[in-house]
N, C-alpha and C positions, 0 to 999 in steps of 0.2 A: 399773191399766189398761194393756193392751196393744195396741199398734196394729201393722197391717202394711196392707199395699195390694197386692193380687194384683191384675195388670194394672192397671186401672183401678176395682179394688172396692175400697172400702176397709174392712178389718173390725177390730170391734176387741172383744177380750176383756176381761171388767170385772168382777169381785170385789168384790163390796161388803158390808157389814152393811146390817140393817134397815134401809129406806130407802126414801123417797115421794117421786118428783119429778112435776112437771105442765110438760106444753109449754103455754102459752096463745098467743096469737091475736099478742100482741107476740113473745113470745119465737121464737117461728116463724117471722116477718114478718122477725126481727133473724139468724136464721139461715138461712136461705136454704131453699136443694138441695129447691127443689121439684118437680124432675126425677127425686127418688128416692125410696126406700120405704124406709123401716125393719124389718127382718128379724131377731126377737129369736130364739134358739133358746137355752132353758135346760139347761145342762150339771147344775148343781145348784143345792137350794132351790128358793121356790116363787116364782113371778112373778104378782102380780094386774093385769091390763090392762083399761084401759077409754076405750070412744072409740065414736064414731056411736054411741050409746045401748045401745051392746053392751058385756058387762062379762063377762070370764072371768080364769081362772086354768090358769096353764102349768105342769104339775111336769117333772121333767128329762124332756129327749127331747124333746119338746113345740117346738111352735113356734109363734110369733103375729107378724104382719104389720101394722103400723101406718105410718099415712100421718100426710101433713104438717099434720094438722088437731087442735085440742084433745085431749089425751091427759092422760090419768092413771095411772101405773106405780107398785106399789110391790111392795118384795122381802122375803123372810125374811131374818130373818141368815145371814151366810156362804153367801150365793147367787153361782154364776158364769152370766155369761150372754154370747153372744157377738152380737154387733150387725154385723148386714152391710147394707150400704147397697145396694141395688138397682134400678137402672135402672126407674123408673118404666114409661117405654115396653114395655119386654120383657113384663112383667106384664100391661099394660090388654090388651096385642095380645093377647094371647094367654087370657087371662080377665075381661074387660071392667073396668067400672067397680071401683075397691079399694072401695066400698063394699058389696059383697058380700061381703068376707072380711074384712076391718079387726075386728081384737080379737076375733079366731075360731081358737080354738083347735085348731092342727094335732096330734091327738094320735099318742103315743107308740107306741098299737097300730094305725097302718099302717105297712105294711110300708117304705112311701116315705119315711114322716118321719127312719127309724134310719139310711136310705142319706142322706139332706141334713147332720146330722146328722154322722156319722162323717165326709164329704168334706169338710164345711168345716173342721170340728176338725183334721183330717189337712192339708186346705190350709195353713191360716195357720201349722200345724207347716212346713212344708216349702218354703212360698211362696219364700221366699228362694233356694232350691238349683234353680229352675226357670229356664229360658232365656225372654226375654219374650214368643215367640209360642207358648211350651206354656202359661205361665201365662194367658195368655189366653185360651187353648181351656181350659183347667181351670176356668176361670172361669164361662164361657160353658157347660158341662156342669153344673156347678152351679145354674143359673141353674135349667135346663132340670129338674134334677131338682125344684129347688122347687115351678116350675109344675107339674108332677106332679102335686105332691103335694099342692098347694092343689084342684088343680082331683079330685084322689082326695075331698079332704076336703068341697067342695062337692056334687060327685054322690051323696053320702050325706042330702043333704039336698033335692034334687032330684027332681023326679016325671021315670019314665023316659024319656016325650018330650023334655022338656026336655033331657035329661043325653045322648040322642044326637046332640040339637043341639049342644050344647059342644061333643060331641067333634069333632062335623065344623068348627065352627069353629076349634077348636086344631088340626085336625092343615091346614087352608086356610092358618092363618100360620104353621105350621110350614115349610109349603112358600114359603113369601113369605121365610123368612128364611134356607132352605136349600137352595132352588134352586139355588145354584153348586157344592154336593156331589156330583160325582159319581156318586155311591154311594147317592143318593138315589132310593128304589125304594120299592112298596107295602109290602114285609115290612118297610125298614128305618122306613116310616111308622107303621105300623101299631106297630112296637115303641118308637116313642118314643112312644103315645099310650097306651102298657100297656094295646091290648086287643089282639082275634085279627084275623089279616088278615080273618080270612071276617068276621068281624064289622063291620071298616070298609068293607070293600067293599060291605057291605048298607046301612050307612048312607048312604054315598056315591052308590049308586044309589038310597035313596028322595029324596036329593037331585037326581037325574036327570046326576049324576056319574059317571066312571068314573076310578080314582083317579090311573092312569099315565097317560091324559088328561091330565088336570088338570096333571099335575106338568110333561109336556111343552108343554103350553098354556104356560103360566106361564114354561119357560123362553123360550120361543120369545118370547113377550109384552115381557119383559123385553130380551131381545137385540134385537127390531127396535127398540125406546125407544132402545135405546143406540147403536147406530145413526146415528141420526139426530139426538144428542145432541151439540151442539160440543165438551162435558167429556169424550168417549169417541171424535173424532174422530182423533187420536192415535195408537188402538191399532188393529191389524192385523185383521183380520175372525177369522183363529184364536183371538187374543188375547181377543176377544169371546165368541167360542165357548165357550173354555172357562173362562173367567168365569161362563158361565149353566149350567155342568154337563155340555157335550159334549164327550167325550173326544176327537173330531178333528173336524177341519173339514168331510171328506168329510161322514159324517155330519149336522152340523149344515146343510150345501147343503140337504142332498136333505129335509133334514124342514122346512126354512125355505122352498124355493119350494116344497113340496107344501100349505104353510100359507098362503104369500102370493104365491105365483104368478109369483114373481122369484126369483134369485140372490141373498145377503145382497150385493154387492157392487155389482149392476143395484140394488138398492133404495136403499143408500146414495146412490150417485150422484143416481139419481133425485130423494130429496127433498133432498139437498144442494145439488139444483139449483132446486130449489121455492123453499128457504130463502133461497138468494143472491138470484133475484128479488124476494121479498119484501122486500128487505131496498135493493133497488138504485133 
């Protein structure tokens, strides 16, 4: 067994012979971390998995996702598999309940499985030579490519109303968790959702959406919260700004009162003055 912990993930590489183990109802209860997922990706040998009444098999390449609930695992001899524990949250957001993919085999022949795959393996190689807010963002790319690749592996089993619906679903928390990027635009949306911009953009407006809308809605949304937030009273109105993705202040002015019919600064005051009566 090999362990590391890149930022805050912790992964760990495990070699074994022949071998059956079961989580039960106690043993799970006595180990906790039900904040997170289980993320097995088999390097070699074959992995049989079985949970929510779903029962597969992983051969290398391959990947299977199991949660914190009754499981059954067993391995070929001289199988390696590497175990990454993954933020619970990041996953539901962005693909709803783990019961839809628990003991579902990510196979080999998408193209997204070989990229999760080769980065983690390269990660935990290297984890150690990284400075701690690159490994964090390595992290966090990782993460992102799994969601991929789960939600690749689910659209295959999807009717294609459905499967547009996800996508605009994932790429809405896409934008909830990367709204303070800058650089965050429809093309660079569209290509973290592995389809075509013309094509989110079609989804996006059968949803009566427009997607660069949305993404400046959303910042905008978030900066006035903060605002008027006493945890965010502190920082500077720029400071605010570009926390939610506006490269200057000028800018974030004129798109803020054109949205709420104030200055960030007239708004602050305002309801900071709300709050104190309330409060006197």
């Amino acid at each position: 067994m090999e362990a590391a912990e890149i930022a805050s993930l912790p992964i760990t590489r495990l070699t074994q012979s022949a071998i059956r183990t079961e989580a039960t109802v106690e043993t799970i209860r006595r180990h906790g971390k039900h904040d997170t997922l289980n993320v097995a990706i088999v390097l070699s040998g074959q992995v049989f998995s079985a949970q929510d009444d779903r029962t597969a098999v992983q051969h290398p390449g391959e990947i299977v996702v199991l949660d914190r609930r009754p499981t059954v695992m067993r391995t070929d001899a001289d199988s390696r598999t590497l175990f990454i524990e993954v933020p619970r949250e990041r996953l539901e957001r962005a693909l709803g309940s783990t019961r839809r993919y628990t003991a579902l085999t990510i196979g080999a022949d998408q193209a997204g499985t070989s990229l999760v795959t080769t980065f983690f393996d390269e990660l935990v190689r290297t984890g150690e030579q990284l400075m701690s807010d690159t490994a964090a963002r390595m992290a966090s790319i990782g993460i992102d490519l799994l969601i991929a690749s789960i939600a690749d592996r689910l659209a295959r089993d999807t009717p294609k109303s459905l499967q547009a619906t996800l996508i605009v679903q994932r790429a809405l928390a896409y934008v909830e968790t990367h709204f303070g990027d800058p650089d965050l635009n429809p093309p660079k949306l569209a290509a973290a959702m592995g389809v075509s911009l013309r094509y989110l953009q079609e989804l996006f407006h059968e949803h009566d959406r427009n997607i660069a809308d949305w993404i400046w809605r959303r910042r905008l949304a978030v900066a006035a919260q903060r605002l008027t937030d006493p945890g965010y009273m502190h920082l500077a109105i720029g400071a605010v700004a570009y926390g939610c993705g506006f490269r200057d202040q000028a800018h974030f002015t004129r798109r803020f009162r054109a949205r709420f019919g104030q200055a960030p600064t007239e708004f602050r005051r305002e309801r900071a003055g709300i709050a104190t009566d309330e409060h006197s």
